[in-house]
Structures are given as structure tokens and as C-alpha cells.
Backbone as CSV, one residue per row, in Angstrom:
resi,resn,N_x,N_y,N_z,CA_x,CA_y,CA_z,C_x,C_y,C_z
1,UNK,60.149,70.239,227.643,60.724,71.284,226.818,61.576,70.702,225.691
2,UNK,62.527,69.666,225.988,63.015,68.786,225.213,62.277,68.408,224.060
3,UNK,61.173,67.991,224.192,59.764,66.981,223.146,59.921,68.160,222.304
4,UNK,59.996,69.444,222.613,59.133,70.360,222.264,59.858,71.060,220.901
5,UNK,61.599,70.487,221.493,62.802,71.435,220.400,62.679,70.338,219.312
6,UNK,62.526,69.170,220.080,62.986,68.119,218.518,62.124,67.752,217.774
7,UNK,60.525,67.975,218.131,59.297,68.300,217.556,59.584,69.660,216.619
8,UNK,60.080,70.680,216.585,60.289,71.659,216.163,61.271,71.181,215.009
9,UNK,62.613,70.878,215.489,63.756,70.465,214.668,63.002,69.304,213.505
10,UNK,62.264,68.551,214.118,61.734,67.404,212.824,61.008,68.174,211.881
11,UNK,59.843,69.128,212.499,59.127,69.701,211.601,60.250,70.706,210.557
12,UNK,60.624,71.316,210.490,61.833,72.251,210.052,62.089,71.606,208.729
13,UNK,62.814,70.525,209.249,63.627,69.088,208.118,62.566,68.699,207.604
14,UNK,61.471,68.303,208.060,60.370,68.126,206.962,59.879,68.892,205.908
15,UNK,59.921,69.983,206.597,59.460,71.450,205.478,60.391,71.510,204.251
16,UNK,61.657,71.243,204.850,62.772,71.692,204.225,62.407,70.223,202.723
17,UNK,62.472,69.048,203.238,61.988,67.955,202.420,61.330,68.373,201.299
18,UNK,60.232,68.877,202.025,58.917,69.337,200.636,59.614,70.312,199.744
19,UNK,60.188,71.346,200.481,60.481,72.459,199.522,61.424,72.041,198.560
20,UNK,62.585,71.099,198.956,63.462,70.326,197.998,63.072,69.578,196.723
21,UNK,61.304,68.814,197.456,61.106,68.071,196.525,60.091,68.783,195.235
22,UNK,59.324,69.755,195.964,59.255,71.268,195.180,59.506,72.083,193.659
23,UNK,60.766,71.884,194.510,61.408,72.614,193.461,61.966,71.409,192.274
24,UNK,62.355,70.294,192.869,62.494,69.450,191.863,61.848,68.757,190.928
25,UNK,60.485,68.789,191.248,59.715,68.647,190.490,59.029,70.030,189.568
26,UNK,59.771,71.601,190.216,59.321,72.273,189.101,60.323,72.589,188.406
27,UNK,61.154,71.990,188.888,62.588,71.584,187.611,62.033,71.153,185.871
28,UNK,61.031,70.159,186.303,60.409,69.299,185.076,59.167,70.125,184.425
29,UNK,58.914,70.862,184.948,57.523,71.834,184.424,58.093,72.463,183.633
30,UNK,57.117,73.189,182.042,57.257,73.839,181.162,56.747,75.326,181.830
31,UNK,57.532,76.357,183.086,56.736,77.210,183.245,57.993,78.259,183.645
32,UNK,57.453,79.661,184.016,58.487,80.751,184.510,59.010,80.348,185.443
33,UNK,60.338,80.409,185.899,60.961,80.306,187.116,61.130,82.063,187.586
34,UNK,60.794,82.813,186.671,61.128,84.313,187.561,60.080,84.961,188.435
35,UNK,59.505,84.276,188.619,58.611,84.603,189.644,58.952,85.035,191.355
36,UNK,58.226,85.846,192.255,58.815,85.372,193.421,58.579,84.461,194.052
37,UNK,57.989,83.433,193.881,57.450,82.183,194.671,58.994,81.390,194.152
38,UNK,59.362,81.288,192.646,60.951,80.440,192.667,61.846,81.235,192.978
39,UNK,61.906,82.337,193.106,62.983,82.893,193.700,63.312,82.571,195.558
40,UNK,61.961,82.590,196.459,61.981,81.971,197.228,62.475,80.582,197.889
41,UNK,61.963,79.671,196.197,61.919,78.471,196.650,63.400,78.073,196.055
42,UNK,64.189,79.092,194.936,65.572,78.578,194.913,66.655,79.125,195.802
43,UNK,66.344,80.206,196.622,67.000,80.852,198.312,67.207,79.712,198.911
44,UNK,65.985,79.455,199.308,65.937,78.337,200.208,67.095,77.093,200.072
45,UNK,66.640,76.560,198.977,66.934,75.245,198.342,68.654,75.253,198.232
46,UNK,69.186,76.535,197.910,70.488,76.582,197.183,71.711,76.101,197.856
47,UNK,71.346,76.673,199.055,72.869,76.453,200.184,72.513,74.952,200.312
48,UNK,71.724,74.060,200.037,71.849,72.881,200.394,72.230,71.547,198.771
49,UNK,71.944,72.544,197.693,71.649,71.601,196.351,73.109,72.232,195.714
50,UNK,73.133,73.660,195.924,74.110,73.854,195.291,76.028,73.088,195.259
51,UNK,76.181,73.360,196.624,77.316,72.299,197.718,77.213,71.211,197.101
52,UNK,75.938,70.143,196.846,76.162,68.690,196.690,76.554,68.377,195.108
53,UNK,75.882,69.454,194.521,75.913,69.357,192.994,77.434,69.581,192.289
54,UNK,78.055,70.567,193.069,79.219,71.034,192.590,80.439,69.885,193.121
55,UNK,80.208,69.283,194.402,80.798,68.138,194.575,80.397,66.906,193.568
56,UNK,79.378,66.598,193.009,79.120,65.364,192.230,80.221,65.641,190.841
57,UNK,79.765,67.285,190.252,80.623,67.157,189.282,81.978,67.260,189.358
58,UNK,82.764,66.913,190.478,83.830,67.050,190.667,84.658,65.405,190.309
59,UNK,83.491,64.588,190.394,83.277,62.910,190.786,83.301,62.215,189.204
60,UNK,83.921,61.264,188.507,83.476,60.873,187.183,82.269,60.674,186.803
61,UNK,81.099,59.918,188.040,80.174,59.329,188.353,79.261,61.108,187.453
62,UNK,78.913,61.815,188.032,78.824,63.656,187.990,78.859,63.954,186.708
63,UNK,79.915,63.849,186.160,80.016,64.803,185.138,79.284,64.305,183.638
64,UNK,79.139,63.061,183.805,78.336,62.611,182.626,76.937,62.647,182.717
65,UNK,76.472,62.834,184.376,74.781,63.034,184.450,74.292,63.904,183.596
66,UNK,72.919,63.473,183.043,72.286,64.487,182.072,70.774,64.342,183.321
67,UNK,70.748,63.661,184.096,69.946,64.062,185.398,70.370,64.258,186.471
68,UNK,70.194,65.750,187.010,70.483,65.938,188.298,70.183,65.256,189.756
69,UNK,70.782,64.599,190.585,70.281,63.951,191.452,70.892,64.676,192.851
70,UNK,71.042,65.882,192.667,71.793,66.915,193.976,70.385,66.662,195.066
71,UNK,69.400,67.075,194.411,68.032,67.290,195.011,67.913,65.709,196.477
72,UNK,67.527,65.187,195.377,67.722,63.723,195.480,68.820,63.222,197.150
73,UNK,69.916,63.642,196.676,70.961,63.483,197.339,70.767,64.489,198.809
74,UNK,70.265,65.545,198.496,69.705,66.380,200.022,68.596,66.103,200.582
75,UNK,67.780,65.381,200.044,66.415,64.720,200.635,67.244,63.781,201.851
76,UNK,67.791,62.972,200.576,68.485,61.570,201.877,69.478,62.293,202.883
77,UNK,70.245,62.996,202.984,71.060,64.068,204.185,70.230,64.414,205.217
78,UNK,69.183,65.081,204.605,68.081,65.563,206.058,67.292,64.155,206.414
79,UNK,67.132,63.489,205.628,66.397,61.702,206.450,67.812,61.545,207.295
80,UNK,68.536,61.237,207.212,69.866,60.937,207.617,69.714,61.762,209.271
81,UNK,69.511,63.189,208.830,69.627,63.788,210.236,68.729,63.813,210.861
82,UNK,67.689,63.815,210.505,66.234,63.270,211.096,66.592,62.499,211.692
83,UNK,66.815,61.249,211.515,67.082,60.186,212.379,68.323,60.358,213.020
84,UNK,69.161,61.205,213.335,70.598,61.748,214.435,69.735,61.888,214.972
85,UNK,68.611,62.544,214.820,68.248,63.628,215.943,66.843,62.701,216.906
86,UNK,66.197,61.904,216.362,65.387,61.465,216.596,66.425,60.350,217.611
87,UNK,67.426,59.574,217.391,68.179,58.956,217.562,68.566,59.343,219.378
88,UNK,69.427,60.570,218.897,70.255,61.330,220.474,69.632,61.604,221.321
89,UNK,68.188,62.505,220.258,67.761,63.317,221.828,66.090,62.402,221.856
């Protein structure tokens, strides 16, 4: 039953991966974001990009970026917990 939660929990964080990397790459596209497919995919994304982003520009490092690397920065958080979790249980 164990195999079964952290098989679950990895897949989750993986999904979550793609959708991060997703959206960051339709960051760079010349196309509508008002769609409901980005409205979806910036729900998702926000509680995790928004938090890191608003901390960077708080940072000297932050405030001069003219590239966002929040995205970036939540990819490596969920690798990070991926491996807690792969790690404990």
C-alpha cells in the first residue's frame, strides 16, 4: 500500500514538472494566453511560481532579471522533494 502512495506522490510532482515547464515555455510563444487551457495552466502553476518570484524580487540578484527563472527555481523544489520522498519512504 506504501509502493502504491509514493508511486502516486512521484507521479503528481512529475505532472506538476511538465505543467511548470509548460507554461514556461508558452511564456516564449507569440500566442493568446486567454484561453481556458492558460487559464488552467496559470491556476495550477501560480501558488507555486508566484511565492518564488516575489521572493527573488525582493533579493538584488531579482530585481535586475529581465529573465524569469521562478519557473526554473520550482522545477528544482519538486526534484528536491521527489527525492525527500523517494529518500524516507
Amino acid at each position: 500500500m506504501l509502493h502504491i502512495l509514493v508511486r502516486a506522490i512521484i507521479l503528481l510532482l512529475d505532472i506538476l514538472i511538465m505543467v511548470i515547464a509548460a507554461r514556461a515555455i508558452s511564456s516564449w510563444l507569440p500566442i493568446s494566453k486567454e484561453g481556458a487551457f492558460f487559464r488552467i495552466l496559470y491556476q495550477i502553476t501560480d501558488p507555486l511560481i508566484l511565492p518564488i518570484r516575489k521572493q527573488m524580487q525582493k533579493t538584488s540578484f531579482g530585481q535586475n532579471m529581465t529573465l524569469d527563472f521562478s519557473p526554473a527555481i520550482a522545477i528544482l523544489i519538486i526534484y528536491i522533494l521527489k527525492n525527500l520522498v523517494l529518500y524516507i519512504l
